[in-house]
C-alpha atoms as one frame of an Amber mdcrd trajectory, in Angstrom:
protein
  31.164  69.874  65.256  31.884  73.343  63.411  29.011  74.904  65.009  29.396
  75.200  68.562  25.338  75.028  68.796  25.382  72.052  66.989  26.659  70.183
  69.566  25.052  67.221  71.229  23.524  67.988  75.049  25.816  65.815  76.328
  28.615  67.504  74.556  27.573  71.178  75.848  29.617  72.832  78.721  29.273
  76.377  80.116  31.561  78.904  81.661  31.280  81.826  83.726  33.341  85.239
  82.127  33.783  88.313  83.988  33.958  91.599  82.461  36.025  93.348  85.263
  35.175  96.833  86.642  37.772  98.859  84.239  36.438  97.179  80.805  33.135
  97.692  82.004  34.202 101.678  82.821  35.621 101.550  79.256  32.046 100.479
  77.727  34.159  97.204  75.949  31.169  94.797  77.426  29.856  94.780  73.773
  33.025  93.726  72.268  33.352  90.810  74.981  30.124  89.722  73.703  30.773
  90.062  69.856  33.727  87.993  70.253  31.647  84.985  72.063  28.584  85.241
  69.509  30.807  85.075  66.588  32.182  81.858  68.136  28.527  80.942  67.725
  27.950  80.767  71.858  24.801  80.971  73.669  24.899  83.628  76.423  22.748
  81.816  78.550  22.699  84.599  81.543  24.383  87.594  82.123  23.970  90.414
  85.330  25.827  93.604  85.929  26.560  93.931  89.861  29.187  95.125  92.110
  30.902  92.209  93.684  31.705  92.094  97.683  33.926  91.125  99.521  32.420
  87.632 100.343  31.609  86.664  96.839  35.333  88.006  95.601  36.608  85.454
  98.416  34.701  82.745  96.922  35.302  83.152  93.310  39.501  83.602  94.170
  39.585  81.358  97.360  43.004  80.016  95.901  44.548  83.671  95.934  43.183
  84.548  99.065  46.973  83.740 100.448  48.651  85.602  97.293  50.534  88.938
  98.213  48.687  90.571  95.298  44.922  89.727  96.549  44.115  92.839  98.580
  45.249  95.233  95.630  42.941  92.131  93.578  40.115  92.687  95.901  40.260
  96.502  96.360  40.133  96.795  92.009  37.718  93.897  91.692  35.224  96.441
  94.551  36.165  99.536  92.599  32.946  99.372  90.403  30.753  97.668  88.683
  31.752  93.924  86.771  29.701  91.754  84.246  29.046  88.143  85.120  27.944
  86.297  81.662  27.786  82.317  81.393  28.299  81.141  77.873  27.258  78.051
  76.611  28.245  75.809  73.909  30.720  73.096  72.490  33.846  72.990  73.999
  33.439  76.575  75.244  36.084  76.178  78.246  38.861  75.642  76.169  37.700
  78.209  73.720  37.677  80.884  76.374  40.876  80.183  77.818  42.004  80.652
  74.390  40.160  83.789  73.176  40.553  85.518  76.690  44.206  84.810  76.743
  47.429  84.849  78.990  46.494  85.800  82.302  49.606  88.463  82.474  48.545
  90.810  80.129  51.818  91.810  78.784  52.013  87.855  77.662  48.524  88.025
  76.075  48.924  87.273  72.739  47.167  90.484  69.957  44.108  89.343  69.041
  42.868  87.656  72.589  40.637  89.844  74.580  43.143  90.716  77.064  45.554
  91.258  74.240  43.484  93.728  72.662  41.821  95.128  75.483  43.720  94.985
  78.937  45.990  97.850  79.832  48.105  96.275  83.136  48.354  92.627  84.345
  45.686  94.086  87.523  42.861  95.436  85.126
């Protein structure tokens, strides 16, 4: 289906984004949401909070062991993030695609971290 809405219920996924404490500190949560509801995505939930330490080790339990995760954790606790699920047809691949290349000087101009992201960390 063109229209992600238009979807089937069976054919509906959801994914969690998080606006991370820079981008927030930069007021660009608006533009992270333009770019989902021109997509035609249904926010389904969002909620502004200031992760800890337990929830960060949760959400990147497969970094935990990285070299880079306390500098990850200390940025992640340096203010306030968005949390926003988004809901629609095939919306997992979509966001992998408009988010972009997790090394931000890779992401390609005209993906969120492309446009937005200023070092690989924020």
């Amino acid at each position: 289906p063109l229209c992600p809405r238009a979807a089937p219920p069976e054919l509906q996924e959801k994914t969690l984004v998080l606006v991370k404490p820079d981008a927030v500190q930069r007021r660009l949560v608006g533009n992270v949401i333009q770019r989902f509801e021109r997509r035609g995505f249904k926010l389904v939930a969002m909620k502004l909070l200031q992760a800890d330490q337990g929830l960060l080790d949760k959400h990147y339990q497969q970094l935990r062991q990285k070299p880079f995760y306390p500098a990850l954790l200390a940025y992640m606790t340096s203010g306030p993030l968005v949390a926003m699920v988004w809901e629609g047809y095939n919306v997992v691949r979509s966001t992998r695609a408009m988010v972009g290349d997790t090394d931000s000087a890779a992401a390609a101009a005209g993906t969120i971290r492309g446009d937005f992201s200023m070092h690989v960390s924020r």
